[in-house]
C-alpha positions in Angstrom: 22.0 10.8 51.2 18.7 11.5 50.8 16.9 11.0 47.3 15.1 14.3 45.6 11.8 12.9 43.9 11.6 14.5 40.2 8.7 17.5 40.6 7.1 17.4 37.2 4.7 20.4 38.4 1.2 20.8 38.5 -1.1 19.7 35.3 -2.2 22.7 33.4 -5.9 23.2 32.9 -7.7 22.8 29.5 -8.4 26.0 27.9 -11.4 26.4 25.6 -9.1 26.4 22.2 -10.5 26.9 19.2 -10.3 24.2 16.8 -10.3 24.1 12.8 -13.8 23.0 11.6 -14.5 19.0 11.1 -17.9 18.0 10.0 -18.2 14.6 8.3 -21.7 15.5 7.5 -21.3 18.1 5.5 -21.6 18.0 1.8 -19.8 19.8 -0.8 -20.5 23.0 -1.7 -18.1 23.0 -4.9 -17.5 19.8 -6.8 -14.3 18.8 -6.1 -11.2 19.1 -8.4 -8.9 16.1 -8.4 -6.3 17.8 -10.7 -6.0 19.7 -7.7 -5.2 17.1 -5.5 -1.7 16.1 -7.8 1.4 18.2 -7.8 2.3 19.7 -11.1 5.3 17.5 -11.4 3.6 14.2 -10.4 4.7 10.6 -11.9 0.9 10.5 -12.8 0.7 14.0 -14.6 3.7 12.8 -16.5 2.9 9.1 -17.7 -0.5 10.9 -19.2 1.2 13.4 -20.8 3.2 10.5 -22.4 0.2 8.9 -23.6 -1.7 11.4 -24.7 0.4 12.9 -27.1 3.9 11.0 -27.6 2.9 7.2 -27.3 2.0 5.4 -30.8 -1.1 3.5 -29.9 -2.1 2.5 -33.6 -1.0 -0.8 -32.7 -3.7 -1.1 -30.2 -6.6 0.7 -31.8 -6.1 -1.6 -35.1 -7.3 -4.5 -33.0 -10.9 -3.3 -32.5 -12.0 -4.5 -35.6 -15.4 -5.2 -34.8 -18.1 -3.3 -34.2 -20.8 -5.4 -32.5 -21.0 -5.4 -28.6 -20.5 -3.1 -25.4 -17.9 -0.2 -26.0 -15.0 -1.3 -24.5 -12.8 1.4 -22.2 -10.9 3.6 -24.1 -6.7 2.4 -25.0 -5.3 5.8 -23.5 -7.3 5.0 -20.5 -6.1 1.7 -19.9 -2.1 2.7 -20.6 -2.6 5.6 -18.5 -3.1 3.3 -15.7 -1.3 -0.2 -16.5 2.2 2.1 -17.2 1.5 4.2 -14.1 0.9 0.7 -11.8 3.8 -1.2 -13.4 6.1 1.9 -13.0 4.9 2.1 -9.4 4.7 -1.9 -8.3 1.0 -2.4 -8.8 0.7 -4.7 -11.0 -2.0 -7.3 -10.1 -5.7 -6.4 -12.1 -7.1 -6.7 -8.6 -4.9 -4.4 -7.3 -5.2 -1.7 -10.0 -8.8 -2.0 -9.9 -8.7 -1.2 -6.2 -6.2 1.6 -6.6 -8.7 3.3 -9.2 -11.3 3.7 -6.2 -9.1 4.3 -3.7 -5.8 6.2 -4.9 -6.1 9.6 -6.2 -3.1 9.4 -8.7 -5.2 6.3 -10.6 -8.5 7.8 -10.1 -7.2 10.8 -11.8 -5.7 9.0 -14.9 -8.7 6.8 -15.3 -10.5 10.3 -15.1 -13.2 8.8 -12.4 -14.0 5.4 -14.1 -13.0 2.4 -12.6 -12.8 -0.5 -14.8 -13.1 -3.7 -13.1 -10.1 -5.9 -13.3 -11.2 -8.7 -15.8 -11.2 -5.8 -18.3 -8.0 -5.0 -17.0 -6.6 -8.2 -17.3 -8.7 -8.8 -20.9 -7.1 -6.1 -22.1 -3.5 -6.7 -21.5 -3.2 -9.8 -22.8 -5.0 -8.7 -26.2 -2.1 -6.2 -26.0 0.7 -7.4 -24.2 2.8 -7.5 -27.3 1.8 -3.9 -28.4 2.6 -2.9 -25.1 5.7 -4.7 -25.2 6.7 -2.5 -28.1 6.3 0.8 -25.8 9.9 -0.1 -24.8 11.1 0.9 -28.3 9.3 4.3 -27.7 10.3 4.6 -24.3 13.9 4.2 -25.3 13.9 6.8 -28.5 12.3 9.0 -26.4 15.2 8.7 -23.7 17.7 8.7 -27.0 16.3 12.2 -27.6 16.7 13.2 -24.1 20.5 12.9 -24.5 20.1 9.9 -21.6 21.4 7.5 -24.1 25.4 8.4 -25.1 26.3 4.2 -26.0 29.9 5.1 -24.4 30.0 2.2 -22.2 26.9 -0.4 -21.8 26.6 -3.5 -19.5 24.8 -6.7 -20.2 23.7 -9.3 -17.1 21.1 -11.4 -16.6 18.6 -11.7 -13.7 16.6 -14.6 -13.0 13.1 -13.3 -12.5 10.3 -16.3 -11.0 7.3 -17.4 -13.1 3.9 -17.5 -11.9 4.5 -21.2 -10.8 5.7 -23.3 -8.1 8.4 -25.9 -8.2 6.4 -28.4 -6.8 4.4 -28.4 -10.0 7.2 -29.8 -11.7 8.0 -33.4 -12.6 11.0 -35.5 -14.1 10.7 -37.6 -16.8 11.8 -40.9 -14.9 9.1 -39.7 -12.2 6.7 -39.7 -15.1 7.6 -42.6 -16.5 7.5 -44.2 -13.5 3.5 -41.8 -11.9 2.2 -43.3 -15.4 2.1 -46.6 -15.0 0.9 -46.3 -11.1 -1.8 -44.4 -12.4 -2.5 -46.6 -15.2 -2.8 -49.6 -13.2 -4.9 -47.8 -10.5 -7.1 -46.3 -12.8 -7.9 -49.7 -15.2 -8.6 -51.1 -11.4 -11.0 -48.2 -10.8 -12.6 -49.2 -14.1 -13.3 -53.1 -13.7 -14.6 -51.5 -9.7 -16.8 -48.7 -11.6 -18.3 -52.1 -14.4 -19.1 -54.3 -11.5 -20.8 -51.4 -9.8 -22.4 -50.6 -12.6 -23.7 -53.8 -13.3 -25.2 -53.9 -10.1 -26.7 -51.1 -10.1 -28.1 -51.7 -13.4 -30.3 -55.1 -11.7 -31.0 -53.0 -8.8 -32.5 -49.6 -10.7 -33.1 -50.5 -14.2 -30.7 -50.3 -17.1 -32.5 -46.9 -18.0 -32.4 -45.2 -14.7 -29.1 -42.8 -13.7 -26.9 -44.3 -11.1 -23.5 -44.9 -13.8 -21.4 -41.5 -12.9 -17.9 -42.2 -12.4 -16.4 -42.0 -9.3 -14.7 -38.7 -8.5 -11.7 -40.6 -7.2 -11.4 -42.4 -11.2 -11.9 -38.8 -12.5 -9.6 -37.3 -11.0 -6.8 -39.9 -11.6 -7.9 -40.0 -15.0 -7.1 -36.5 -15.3 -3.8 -36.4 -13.6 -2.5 -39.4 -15.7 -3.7 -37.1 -19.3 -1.7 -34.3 -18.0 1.4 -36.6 -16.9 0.9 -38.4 -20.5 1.2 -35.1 -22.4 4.1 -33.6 -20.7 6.1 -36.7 -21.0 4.6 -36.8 -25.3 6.3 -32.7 -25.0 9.4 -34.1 -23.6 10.1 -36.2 -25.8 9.4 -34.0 -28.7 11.5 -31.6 -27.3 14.5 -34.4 -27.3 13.9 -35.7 -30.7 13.6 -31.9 -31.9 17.8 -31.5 -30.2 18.9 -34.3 -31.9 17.1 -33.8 -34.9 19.5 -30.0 -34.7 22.5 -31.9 -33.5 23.0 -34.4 -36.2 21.7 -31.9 -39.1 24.5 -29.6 -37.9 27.1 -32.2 -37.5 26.2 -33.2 -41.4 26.6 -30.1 -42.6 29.5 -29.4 -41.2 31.1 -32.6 -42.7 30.2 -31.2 -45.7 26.9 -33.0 -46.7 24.0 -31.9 -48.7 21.1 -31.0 -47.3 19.0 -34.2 -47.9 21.6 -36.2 -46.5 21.8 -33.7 -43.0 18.0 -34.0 -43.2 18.3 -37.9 -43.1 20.9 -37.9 -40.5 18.6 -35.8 -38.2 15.3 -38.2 -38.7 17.3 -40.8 -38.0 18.7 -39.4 -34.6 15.1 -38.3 -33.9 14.1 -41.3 -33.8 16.5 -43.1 -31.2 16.2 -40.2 -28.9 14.6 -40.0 -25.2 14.6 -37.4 -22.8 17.3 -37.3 -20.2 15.8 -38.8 -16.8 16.4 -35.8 -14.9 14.4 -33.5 -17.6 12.1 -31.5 -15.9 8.2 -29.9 -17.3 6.5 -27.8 -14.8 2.6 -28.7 -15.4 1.5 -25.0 -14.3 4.0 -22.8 -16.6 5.5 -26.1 -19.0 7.7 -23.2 -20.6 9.3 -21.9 -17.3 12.6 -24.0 -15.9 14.6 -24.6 -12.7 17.1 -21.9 -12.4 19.8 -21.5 -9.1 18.7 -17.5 -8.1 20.5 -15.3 -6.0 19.6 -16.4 -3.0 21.1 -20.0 -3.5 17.4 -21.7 -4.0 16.4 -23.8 -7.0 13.0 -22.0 -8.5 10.8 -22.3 -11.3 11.9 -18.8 -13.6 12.9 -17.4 -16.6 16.1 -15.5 -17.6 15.8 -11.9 -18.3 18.5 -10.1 -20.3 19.4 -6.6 -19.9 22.0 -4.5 -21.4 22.3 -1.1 -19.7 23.6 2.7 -20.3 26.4 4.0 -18.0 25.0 7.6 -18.5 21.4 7.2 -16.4 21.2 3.6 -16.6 18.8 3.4 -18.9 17.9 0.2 -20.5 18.7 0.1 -24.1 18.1 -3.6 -24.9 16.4 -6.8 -23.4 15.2 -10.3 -23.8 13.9 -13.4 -21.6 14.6 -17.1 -22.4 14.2 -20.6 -20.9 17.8 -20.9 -20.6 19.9 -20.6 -17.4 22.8 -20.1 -19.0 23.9 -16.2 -19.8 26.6 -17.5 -22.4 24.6 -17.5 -25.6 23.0 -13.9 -25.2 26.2 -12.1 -25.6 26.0 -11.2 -29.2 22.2 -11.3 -29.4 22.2 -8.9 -27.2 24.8 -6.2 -28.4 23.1 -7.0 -31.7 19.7 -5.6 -30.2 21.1 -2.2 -29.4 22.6 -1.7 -32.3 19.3 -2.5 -33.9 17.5 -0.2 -30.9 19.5 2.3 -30.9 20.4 2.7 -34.5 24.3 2.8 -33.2 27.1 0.6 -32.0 28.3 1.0 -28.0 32.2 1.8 -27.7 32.0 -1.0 -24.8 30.4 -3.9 -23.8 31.1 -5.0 -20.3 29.9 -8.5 -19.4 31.1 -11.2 -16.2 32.3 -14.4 -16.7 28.8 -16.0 -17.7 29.0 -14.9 -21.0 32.9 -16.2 -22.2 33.4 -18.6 -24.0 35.4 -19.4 -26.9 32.8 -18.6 -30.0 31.1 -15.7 -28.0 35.3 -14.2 -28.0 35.8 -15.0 -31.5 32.3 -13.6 -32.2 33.4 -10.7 -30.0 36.6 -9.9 -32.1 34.8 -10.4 -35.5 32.4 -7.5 -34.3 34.8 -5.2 -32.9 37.0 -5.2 -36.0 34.0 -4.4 -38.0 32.0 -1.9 -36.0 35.2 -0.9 -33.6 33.5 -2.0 -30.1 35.5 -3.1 -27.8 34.6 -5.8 -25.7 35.8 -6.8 -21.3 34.6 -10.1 -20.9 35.0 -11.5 -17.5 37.1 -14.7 -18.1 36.7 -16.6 -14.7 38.8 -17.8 -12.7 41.4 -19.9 -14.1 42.0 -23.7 -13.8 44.7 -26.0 -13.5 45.2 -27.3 -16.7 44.7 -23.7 -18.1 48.0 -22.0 -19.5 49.3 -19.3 -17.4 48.2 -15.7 -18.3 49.8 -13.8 -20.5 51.4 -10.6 -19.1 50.0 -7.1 -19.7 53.1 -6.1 -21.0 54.8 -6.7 -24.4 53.7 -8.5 -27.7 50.9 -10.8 -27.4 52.1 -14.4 -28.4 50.4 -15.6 -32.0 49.5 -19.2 -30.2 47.5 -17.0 -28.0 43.7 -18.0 -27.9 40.5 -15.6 -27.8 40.4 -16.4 -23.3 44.2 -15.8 -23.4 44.2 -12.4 -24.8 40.7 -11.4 -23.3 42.6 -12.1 -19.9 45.6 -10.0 -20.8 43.6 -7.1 -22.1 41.8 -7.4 -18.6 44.8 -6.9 -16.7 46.0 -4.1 -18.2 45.0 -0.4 -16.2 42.4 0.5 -19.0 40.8 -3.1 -18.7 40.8 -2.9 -15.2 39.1 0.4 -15.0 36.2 -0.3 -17.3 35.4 -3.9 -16.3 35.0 -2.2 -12.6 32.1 -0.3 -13.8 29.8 -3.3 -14.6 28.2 -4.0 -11.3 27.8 -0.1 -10.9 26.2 0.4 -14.2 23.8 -2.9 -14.6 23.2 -4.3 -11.3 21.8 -1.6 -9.8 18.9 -2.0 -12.3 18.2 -5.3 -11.1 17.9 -4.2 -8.1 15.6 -0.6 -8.4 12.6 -2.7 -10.9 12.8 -5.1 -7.8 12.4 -3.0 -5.3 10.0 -0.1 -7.2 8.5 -2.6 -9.5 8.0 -5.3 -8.0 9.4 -7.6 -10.4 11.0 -10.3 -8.9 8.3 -12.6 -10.2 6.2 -12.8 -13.4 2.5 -12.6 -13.4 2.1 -13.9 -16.7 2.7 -17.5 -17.6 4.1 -18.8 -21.0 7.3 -17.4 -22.7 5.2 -14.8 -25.0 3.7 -13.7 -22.6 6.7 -13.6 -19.8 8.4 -11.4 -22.5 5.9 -9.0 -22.8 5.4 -8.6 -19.4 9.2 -7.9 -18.9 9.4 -5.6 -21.8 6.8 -3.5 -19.7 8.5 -3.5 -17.2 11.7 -2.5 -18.9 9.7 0.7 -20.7 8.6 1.8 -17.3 11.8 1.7 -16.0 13.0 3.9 -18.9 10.2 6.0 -18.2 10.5 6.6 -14.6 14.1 7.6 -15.6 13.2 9.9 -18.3 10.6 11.4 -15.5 13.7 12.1 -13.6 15.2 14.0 -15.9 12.8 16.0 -18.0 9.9 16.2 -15.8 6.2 16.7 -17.0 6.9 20.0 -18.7 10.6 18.8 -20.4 8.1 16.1 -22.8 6.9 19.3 -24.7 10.5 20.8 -25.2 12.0 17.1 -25.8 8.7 16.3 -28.8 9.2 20.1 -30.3 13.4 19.3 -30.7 
C-alpha cells in the first residue's frame, strides 16, 4: 500500500497588518489615574473602606505621645496595607515593601508612598496588640452582617510553626551534660589565653595591646551563658508546677492558705526539670508539637472556634500547650464574651474529652442551655461497654458514658458530622490564602497577635464576600 505524505499547503505570505501603537518612549500626556486601574469591587477598595471609616484606630493613635522627631507614616496607611497583605499572604515587611512599588492594589492603598520595611515592621510590633483587637471589630461587623447566627459552632486546634527551628532546641540532661563540656573547655581556654598573655606581655610591654581574647573562648563563652540561662528558666519553670501542684493539693485537703503556701515552697524547692524538657534558644516560648504531617516541629497551638453559617471565626486563642483538652471551656466562654450570646452547639473531636471538661460541659448547658457533641474516642478495654441509644440512661452512668450515648443517637450523629465541614476547612483556606502555616513573630505575645490578625482578615475576606465594597455603607447605616 502506498503511504500518502500529509500536504500541509503552501505558507501564506505576510501582509502589511496594521498593528495597535507601542512606543516605550513615549511619555504621558495625562497623569495617570491608579483608581482606574482597580475594579470597583476590589479586595483593596474594600479593606480601605474598612479603615477609613468603620475601623476604631484610637488605640493606635494614643501611642504617639511624643512630639519630637520625623513624622512617622500615617496609622490608616499602614492598616490599609498590613490587613490587605495578611488577608492576601504577604506578610513579610520585605515583601510588602516590595509590593508597594510593584503591585498596583498596595500602591493604591499606600496612595503612592512606599514605606520601607523597618517602618513596617517598627510599626507592627508597637501595635500588634491593637491590631490584634481588629478581630473584635472584624467579628461585630460580620455579627451585623447576619454572618454570625451561633446555631452550631466548632472548636479545633491547628498547630501553626514558630519562627524557629527544632534544632535550636536542647534537653535539660543535654544541658546539664553541654555545661560542664563547655565549662571545662572554656576554664582551659582561659589558663591558654593567661600564659599567652604573659608572654606577650615580656615580648610587647605590659602597656602595649596584644590581650584580646581568642574568638574561639568568646564564642564558647557565649554559648555556655545561653545554655546556663535556659537551664536557670527550666528549672524555674519546674519549681513554678510544683509550687501549683502542692498549693492545690493543700487546699483541697482543706488547709489554710499559709499552710498551701508552705507546702508549695517546700515542693519548690526539691523540684528539677524532667530530663527530657525541652527550651528552644531562638523562640524559648515555642514547643515541640506532632503536626499533621506526622513531624515533630517547633510551634504553637492555635485555637479556633467557628460559625456553621459562613464560617466565620467567632473566637480564638494560641498557647504553648499541645494538648486541645483544656481549651474547651475557655474557648466557648470567649464567644459568649465575643459575641455577647451563647451557641446552641458546640461540636468538638476527641482532643477535648475528658472527664472535668464533660462535667464542665453539663454545668454550662444546664445554665445557658448549650448543648454540647464531644468526640469521646475510641474505647478501650477496660472501659464499660456503651450505653445504648435507647431507653433510660443508667444513674451510675459517668459524664464519657452518656456523652457516648447521646452521640449515637440520630440527632448526635447528624451534628457531630458537621465538624470537619464547618472548622477544618478554615484551617485549611488561612493556609492556603494566608499563608499561615508558620508564625513570623517569635514570643507568645507576640505569636497571639499575629494570629489574631490573621483571624480578623479571615473574617474580613469573608465579610468581603458577602457585602462587597458598597454593602459596608448599608451594613454601618443599619
Amino acid at each position: 500500500m502506498q503511504r500518502v505524505e500529509p500536504d500541509f499547503g503552501v505558507p501564506k505570505r505576510p501582509v502589511d497588518k496594521t498593528f495597535r501603537a507601542f512606543d516605550p518612549e513615549q511619555g504621558l500626556l495625562l497623569p495617570p489615574s491608579l483608581d482606574d486601574w482597580l475594579p470597583a469591587e476590589h479586595l483593596a477598595r474594600f479593606i480601605a473602606e474598612l479603615v477609613d471609616e468603620h475601623l476604631d484606630l484610637s488605640r493606635i493613635r494614643a501611642a504617639y505621645t511624643e512630639g519630637r522627631g520625623a513624622p512617622p507614616y500615617d496609622p490608616p496607611l499602614m492598616v490599609r496595607i498590613l490587613l490587605y497583605g495578611y488577608t492576601t499572604g504577604v506578610r513579610s515587611s520585605r515583601a510588602i515593601e516590595g509590593k508597594c512599588v510593584d503591585d498596583v492594589p498596595f500602591r493604591w492603598l499606600a496612595a503612592g508612598a512606599a514605606p520601607d520595611y523597618r517602618a513596617i515592621a517598627r510599626f507592627r510590633k508597637r501595635h500588634l496588640s491593637a491590631l490584634g483587637h481588629l478581630f473584635v471589630q472584624a467579628l461585630a461587623l460580620c455579627q451585623a452582617a447576619g454572618m454570625v447566627r451561633l446555631g452550631r459552632v466548632a472548636l479545633d486546634g491547628t498547630k501553626v510553626r514558630a519562627n524557629a527551628s527544632k534544632r535550636k532546641a536542647m534537653s535539660y540532661a543535654r544541658m546539664s551534660e553541654k555545661e560542664k563540656v563547655l565549662a571545662d573547655e572554656v576554664s582551659a581556654l582561659l589558663t591558654e589565653t593567661e600564659r599567652i598573655d604573659k608572654a606577650e606581655d615580656a615580648r610587647f610591654g605590659r602597656n602595649n595591646r596584644g590581650d584580646e581574647l581568642p574568638e574561639e573562648l568568646r564564642r564558647r563563652e557565649t554559648r555556655l551563658a545561653t545554655i546556663r540561662a535556659a537551664k536557670a528558666a527550666l528549672e524555674e519553670e519546674a519549681r513554678q508546677a510544683a509550687r501549683e501542684r502542692a498549693e492545690a493539693k493543700a487546699r483541697d485537703r482543706g488547709d489554710d492558705d499559709d499552710t498551701a503556701a508552705g507546702a508549695g515552697t517546700g515542693a519548690a524547692g526539691k523540684a528539677t526539670p524532667k530530663p527530657k524538657a525541652q527550651r528552644n534558644f531562638t523562640d524559648p516560648d515555642s514547643k515541640i508539637m506532632l503536626t499533621g504531617d506526622a513531624a515533630f516541629q517547633q510551634c504553637y497551638n492555635a485555637q479556633a472556634v467557628v460559625d456553621e453559617k459562613h464560617q466565620v471565626i467567632v473566637a480564638t486563642d494560641v498557647n504553648t500547650n499541645a494538648a486541645d483538652v483544656g481549651n474547651l471551656m475557655p474557648m466557648t466562654e470567649q464567644t459568649a464574651a465575643n459575641t455577647g450570646q451563647v451557641p446552641d452547639q458546640v461540636l468538638a473531636d476527641a482532643g477535648y474529652c475528658s472527664a472535668d471538661n464533660l462535667d464542665s460541659a453539663a454545668e454550662f448547658a444546664d445554665e445557658h442551655g448549650t448543648e454540647f457533641y464531644v468526640a469521646t474516642g475510641r474505647r478501650r478495654r477496660v472501659d464499660p461497654p456503651p450505653i445504648a441509644p435507647r431507653g433510660r440512661i443508667p444513674k451510675s452512668a459517668n459524664g464519657k458514658q452518656r456523652m457516648a450515648r447521646k452521640l449515637a443517637t440520630r440527632k448526635g450523629r447528624n451534628a457531630y458530622a458537621r465538624r470537619k465541614a464547618i472548622v477544618e476547612p478554615v484551617f485549611g483556606q488561612m493556609s492556603t490564602l494566608q499563608n499561615a502555616k508558620q508564625l513570623l513573630l517569635r514570643g507568645l505575645d507576640q505569636a497571639r497577635g499575629e494570629w489574631l490578625l490573621l483571624a480578623a482578615c479571615h473574617n474580613l475576606r469573608k465579610l468581603h464576600g458577602v457585602v462587597g465594597v458598597h454593602g459596608l455603607a448599608t451594613l454601618a447605616a443599619s
